[in-house]
VOPA-918505 format. One record per atom (N, C-alpha, C): residue number from 1; residue in one letter; z, x, y. Coordinates in nm, 4 decimals. Layout:
// VOPA-918505
<pos:NUM | code:A | c3:Z | c1:X | c2:Y>
...
END
This chain:
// VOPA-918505
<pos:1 | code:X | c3:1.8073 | c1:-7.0963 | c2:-8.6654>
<pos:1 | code:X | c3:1.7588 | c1:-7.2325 | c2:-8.6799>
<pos:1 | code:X | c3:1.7358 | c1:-7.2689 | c2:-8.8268>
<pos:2 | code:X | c3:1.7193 | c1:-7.1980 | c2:-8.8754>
<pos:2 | code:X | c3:1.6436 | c1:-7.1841 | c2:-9.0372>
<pos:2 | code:X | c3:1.7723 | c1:-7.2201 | c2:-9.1202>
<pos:3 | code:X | c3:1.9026 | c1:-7.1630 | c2:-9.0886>
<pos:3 | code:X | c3:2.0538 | c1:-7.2301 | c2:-9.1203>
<pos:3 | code:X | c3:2.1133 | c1:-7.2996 | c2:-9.1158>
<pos:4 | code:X | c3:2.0696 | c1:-7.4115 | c2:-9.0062>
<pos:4 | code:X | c3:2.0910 | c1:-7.5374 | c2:-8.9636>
<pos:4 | code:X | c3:2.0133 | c1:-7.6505 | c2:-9.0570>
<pos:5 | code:X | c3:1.8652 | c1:-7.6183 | c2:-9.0562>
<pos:5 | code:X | c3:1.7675 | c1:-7.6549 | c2:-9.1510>
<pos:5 | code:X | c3:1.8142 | c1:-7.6818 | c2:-9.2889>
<pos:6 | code:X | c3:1.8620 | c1:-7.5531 | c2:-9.3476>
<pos:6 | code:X | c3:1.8696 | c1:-7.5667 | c2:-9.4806>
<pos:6 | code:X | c3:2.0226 | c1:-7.6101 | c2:-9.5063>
<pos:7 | code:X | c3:2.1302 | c1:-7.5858 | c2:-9.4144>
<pos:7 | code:X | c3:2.2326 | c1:-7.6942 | c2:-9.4385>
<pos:7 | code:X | c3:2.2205 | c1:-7.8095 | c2:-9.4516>
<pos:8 | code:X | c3:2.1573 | c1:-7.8847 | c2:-9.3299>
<pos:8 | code:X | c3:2.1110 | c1:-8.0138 | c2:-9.3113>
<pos:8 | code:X | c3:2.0494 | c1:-8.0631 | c2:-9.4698>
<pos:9 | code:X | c3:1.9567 | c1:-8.0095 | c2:-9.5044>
<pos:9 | code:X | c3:1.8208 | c1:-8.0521 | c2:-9.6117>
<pos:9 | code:X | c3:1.9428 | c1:-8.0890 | c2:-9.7550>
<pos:10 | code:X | c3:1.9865 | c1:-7.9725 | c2:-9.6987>
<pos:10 | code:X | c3:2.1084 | c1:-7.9463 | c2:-9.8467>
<pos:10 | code:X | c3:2.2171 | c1:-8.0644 | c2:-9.8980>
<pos:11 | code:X | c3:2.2461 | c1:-8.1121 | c2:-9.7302>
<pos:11 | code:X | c3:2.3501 | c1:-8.2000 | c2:-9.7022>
<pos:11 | code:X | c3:2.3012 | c1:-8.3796 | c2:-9.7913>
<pos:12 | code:X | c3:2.1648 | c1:-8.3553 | c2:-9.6893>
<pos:12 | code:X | c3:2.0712 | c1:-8.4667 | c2:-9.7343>
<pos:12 | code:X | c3:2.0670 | c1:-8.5307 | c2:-9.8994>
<pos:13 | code:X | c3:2.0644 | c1:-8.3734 | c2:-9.9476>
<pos:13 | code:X | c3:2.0087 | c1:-8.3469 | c2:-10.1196>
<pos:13 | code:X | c3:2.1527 | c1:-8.4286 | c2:-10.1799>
<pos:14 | code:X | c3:2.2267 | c1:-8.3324 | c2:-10.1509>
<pos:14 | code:X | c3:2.3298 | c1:-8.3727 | c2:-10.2289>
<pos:14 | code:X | c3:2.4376 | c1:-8.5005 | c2:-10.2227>
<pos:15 | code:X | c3:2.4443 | c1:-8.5428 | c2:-10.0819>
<pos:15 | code:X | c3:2.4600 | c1:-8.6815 | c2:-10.0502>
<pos:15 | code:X | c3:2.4208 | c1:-8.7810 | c2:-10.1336>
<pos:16 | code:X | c3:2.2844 | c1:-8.7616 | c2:-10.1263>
<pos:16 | code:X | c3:2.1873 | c1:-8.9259 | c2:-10.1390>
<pos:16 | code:X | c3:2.2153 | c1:-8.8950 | c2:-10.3422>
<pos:17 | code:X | c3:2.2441 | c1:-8.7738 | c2:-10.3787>
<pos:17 | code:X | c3:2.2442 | c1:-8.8040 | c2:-10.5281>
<pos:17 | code:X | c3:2.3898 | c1:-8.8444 | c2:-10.6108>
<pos:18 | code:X | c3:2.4801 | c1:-8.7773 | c2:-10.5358>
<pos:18 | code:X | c3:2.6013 | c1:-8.8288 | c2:-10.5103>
<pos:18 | code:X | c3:2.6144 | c1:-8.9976 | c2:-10.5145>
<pos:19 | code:X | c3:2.5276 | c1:-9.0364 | c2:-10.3660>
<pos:19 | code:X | c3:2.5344 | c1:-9.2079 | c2:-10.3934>
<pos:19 | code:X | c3:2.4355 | c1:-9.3205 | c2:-10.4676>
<pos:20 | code:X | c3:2.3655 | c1:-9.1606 | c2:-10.5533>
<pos:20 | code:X | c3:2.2608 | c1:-9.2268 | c2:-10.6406>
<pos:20 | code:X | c3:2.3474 | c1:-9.2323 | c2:-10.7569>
<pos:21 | code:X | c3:2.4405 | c1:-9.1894 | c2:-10.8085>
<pos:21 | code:X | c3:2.4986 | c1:-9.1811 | c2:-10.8898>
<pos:21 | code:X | c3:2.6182 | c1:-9.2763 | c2:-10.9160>
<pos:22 | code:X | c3:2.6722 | c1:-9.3093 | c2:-10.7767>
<pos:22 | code:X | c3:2.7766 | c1:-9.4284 | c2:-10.7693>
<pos:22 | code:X | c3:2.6773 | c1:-9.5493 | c2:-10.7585>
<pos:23 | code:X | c3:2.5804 | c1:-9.5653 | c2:-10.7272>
<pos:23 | code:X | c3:2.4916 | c1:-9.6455 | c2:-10.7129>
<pos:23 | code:X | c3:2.4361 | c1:-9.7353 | c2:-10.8594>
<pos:24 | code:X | c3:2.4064 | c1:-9.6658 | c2:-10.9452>
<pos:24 | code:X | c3:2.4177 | c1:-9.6662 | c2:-11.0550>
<pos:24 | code:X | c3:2.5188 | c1:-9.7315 | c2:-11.1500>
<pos:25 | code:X | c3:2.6436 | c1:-9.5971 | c2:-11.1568>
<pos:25 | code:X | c3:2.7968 | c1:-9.6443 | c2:-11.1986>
<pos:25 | code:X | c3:2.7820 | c1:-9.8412 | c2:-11.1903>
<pos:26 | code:X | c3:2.7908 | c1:-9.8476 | c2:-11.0180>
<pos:26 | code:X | c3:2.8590 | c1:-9.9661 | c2:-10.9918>
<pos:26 | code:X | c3:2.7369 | c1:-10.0596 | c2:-10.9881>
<pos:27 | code:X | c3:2.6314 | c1:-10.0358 | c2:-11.0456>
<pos:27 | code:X | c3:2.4858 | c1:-10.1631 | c2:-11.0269>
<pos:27 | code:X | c3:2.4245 | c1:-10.2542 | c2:-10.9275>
<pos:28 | code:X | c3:2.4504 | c1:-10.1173 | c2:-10.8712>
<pos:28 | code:X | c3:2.3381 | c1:-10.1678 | c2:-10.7025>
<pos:28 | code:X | c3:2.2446 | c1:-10.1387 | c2:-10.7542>
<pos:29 | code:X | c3:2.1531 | c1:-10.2780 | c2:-10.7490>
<pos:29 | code:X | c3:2.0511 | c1:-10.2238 | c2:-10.7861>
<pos:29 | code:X | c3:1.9091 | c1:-10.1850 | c2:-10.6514>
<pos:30 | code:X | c3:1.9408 | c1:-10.2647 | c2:-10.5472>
<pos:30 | code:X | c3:1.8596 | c1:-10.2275 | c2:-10.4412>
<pos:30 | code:X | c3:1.8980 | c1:-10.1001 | c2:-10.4077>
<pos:31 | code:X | c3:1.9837 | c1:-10.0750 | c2:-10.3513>
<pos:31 | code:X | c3:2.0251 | c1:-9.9303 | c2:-10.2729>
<pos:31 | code:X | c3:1.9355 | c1:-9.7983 | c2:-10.4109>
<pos:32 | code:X | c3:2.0091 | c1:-9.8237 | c2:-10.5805>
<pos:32 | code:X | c3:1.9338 | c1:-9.7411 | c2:-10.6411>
<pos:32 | code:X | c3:1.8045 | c1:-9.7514 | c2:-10.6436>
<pos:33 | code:X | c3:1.7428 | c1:-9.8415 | c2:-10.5985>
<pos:33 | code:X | c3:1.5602 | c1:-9.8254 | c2:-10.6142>
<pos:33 | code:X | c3:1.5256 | c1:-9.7938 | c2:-10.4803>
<pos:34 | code:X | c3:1.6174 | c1:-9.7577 | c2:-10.3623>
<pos:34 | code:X | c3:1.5579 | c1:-9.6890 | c2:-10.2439>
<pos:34 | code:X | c3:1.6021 | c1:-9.5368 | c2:-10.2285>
<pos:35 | code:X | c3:1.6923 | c1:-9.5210 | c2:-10.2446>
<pos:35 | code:X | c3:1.7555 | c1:-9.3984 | c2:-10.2678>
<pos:35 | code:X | c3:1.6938 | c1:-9.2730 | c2:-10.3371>
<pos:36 | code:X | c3:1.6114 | c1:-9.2850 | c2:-10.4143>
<pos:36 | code:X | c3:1.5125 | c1:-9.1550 | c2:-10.4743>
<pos:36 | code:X | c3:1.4608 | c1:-9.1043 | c2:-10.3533>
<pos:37 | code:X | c3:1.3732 | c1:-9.1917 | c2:-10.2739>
<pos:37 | code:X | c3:1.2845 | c1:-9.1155 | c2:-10.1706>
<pos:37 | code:X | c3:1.3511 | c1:-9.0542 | c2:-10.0779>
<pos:38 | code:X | c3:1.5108 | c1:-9.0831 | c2:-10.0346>
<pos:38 | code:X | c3:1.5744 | c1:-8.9797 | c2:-9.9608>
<pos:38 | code:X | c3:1.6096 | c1:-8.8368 | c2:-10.0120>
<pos:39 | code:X | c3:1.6242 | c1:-8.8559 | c2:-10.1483>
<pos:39 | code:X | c3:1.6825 | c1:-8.7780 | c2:-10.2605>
<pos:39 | code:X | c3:1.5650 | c1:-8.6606 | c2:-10.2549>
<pos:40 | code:X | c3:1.4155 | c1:-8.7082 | c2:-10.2301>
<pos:40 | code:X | c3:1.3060 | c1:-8.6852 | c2:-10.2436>
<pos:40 | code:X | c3:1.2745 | c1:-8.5515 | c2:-10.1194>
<pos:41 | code:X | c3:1.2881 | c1:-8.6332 | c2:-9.9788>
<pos:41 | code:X | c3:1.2972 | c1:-8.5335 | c2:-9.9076>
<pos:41 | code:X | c3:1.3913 | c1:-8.4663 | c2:-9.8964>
<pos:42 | code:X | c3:1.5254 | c1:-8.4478 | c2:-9.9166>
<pos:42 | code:X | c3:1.6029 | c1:-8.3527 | c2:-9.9106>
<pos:42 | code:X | c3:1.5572 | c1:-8.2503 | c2:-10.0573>
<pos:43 | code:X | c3:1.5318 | c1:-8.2664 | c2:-10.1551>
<pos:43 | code:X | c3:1.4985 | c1:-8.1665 | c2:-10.2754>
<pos:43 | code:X | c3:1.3538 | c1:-8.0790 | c2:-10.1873>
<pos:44 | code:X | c3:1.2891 | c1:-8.1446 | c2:-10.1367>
<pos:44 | code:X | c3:1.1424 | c1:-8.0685 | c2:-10.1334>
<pos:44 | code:X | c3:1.1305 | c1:-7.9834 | c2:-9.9509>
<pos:45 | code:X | c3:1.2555 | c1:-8.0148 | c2:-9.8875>
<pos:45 | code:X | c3:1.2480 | c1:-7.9030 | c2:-9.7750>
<pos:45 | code:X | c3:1.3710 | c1:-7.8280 | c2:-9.8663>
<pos:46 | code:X | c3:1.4564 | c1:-7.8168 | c2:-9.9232>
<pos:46 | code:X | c3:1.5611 | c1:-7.7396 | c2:-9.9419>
<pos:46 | code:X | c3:1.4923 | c1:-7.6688 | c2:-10.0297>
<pos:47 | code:X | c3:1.3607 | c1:-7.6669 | c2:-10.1403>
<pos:47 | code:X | c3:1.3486 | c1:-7.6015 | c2:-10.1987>
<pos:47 | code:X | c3:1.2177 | c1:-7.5196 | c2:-10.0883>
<pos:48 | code:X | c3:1.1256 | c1:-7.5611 | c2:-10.0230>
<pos:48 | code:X | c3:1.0806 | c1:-7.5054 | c2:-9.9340>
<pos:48 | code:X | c3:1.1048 | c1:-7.4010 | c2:-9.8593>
<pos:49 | code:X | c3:1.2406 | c1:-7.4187 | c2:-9.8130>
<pos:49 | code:X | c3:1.3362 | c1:-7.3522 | c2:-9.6954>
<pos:49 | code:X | c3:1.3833 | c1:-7.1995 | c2:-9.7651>
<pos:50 | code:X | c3:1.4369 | c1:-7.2528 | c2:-9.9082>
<pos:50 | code:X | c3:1.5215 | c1:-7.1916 | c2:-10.0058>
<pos:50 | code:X | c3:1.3868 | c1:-7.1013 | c2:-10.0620>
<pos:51 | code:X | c3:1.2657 | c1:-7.0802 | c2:-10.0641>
<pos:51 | code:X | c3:1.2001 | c1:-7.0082 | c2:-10.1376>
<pos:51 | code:X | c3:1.1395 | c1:-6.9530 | c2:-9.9915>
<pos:52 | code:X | c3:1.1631 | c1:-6.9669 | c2:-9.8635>
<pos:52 | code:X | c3:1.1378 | c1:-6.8926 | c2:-9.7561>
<pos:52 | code:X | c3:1.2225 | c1:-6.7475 | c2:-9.7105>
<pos:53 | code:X | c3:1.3533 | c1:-6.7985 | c2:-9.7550>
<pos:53 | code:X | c3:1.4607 | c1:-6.7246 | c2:-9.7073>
<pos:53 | code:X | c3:1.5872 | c1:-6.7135 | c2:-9.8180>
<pos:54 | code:X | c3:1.4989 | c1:-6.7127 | c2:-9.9323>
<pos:54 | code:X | c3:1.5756 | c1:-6.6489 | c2:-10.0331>
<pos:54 | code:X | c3:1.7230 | c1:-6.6380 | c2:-10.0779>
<pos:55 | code:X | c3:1.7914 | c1:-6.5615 | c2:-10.1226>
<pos:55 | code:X | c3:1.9510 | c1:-6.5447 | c2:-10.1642>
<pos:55 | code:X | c3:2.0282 | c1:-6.5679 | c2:-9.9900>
<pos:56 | code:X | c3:1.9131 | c1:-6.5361 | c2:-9.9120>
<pos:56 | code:X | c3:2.0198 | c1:-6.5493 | c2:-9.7917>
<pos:56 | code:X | c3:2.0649 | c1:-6.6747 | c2:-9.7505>
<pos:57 | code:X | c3:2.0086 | c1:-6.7900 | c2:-9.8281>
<pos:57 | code:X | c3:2.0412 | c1:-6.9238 | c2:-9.8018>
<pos:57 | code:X | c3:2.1826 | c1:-6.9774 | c2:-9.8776>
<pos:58 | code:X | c3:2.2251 | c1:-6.9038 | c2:-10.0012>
<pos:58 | code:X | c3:2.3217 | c1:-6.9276 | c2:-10.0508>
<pos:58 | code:X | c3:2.4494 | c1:-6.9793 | c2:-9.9660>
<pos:59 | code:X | c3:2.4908 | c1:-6.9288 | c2:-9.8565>
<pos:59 | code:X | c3:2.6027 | c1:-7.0030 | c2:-9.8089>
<pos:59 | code:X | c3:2.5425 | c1:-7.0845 | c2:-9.7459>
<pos:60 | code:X | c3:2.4624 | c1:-7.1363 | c2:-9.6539>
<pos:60 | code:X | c3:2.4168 | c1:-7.2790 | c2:-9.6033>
<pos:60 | code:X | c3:2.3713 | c1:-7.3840 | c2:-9.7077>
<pos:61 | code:X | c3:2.3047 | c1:-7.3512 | c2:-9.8201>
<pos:61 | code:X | c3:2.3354 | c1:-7.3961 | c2:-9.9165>
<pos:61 | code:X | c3:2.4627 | c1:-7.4941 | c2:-10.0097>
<pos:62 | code:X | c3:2.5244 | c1:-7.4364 | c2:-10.0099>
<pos:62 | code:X | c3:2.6275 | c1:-7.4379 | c2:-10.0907>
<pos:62 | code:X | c3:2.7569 | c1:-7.4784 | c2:-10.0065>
<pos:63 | code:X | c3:2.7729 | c1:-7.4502 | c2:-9.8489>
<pos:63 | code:X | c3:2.8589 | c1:-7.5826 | c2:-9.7560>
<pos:63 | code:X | c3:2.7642 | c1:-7.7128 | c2:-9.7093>
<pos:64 | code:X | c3:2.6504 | c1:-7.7051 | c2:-9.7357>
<pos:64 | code:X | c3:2.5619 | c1:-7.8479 | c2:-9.7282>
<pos:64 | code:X | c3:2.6091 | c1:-7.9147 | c2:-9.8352>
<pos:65 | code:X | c3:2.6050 | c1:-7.8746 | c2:-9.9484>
<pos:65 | code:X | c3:2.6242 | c1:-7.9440 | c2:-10.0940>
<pos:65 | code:X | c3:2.7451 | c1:-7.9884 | c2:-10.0731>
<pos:66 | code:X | c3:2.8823 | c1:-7.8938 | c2:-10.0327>
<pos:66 | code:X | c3:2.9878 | c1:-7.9098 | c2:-10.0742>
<pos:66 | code:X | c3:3.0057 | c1:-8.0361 | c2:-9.9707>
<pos:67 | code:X | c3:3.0234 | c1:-8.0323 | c2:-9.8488>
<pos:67 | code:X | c3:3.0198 | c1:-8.1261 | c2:-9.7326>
<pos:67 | code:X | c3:2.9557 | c1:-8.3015 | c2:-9.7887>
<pos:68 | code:X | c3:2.8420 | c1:-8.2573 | c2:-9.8263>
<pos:68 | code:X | c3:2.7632 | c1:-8.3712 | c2:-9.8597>
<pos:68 | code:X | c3:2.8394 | c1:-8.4651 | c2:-10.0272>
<pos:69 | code:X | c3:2.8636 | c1:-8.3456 | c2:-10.1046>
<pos:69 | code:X | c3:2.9263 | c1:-8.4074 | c2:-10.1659>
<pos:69 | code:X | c3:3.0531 | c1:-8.5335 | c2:-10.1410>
<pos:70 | code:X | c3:3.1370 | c1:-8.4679 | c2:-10.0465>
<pos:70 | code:X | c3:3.2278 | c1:-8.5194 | c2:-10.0557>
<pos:70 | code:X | c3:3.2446 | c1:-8.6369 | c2:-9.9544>
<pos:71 | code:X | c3:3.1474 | c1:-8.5931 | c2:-9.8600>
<pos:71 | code:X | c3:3.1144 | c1:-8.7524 | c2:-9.7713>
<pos:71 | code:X | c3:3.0802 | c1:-8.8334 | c2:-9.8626>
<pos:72 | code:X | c3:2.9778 | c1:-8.8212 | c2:-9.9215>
<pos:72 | code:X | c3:2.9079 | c1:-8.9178 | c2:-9.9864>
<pos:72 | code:X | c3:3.0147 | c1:-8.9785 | c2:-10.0859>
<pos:73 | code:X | c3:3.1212 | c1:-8.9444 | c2:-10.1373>
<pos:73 | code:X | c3:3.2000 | c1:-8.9880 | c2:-10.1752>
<pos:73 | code:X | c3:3.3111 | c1:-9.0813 | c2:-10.1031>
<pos:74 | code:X | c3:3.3627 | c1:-8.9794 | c2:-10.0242>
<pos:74 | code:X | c3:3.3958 | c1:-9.0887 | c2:-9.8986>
<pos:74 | code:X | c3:3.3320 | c1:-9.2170 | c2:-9.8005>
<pos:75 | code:X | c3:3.2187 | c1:-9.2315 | c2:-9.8028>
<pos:75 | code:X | c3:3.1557 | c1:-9.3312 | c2:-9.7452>
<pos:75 | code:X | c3:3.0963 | c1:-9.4787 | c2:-9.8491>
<pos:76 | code:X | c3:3.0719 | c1:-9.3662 | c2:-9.9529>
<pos:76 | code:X | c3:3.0950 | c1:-9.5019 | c2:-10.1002>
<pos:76 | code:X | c3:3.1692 | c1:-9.5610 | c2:-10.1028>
<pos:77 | code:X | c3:3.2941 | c1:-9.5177 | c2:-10.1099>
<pos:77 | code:X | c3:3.4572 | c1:-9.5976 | c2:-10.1000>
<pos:77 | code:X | c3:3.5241 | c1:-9.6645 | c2:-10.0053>
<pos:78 | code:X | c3:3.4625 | c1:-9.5892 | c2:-9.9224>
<pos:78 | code:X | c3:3.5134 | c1:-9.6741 | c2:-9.8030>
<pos:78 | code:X | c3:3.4301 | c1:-9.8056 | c2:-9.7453>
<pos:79 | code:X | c3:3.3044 | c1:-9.8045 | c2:-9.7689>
<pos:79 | code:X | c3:3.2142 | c1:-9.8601 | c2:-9.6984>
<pos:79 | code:X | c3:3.1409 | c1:-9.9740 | c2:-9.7997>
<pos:80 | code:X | c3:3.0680 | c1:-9.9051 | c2:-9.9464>
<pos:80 | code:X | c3:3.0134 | c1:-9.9542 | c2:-9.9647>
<pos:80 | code:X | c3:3.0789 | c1:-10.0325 | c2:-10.1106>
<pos:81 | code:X | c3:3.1794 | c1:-9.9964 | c2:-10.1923>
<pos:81 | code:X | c3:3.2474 | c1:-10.0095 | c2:-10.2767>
<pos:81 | code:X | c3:3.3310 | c1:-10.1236 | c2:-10.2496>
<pos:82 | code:X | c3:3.4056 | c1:-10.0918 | c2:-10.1369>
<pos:82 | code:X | c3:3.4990 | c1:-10.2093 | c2:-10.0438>
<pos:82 | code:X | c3:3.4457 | c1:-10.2739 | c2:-9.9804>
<pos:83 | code:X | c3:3.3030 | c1:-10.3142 | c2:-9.9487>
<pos:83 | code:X | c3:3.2385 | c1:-10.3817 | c2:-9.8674>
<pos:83 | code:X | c3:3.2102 | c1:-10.4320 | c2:-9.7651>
END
């Protein structure tokens, strides 16, 4: 369960900074002034989770990030970029 958790948290993390970052780029300015506090809870269970269960989190980790990255890229472009 604890792998699911910290994928998820991970997914969360790296998503919302991903579209904090296109958010930015392109001068949304609402979406960037809501977007920290998601940014917010995904940093503070992933680091929670991640100081529970140590190096063993590295791969749930790190396919949350990768996953999240690249949605969050994909859903910018598709969705919010193109309108």
């Amino acid at each position: 369960m604890v792998e699911i958790r910290l994928l998820l948290a991970t997914f969360l993390l790296v998503f919302m900074r991903v579209a904090q970052s296109q958010n930015v780029i392109h001068k949304h300015y609402v979406l960037a002034g809501i977007t920290p506090y998601f940014i917010a809870v995904g940093e503070v269970a992933t680091v929670l989770w991640v100081v529970d269960n140590g190096w063993y989190s590295i791969p749930f980790v790190g396919t949350g990030g990768a996953v999240g990255a690249v949605l969050s890229m994909y859903v910018f472009n598709k969705w919010v970029r193109n309108g």
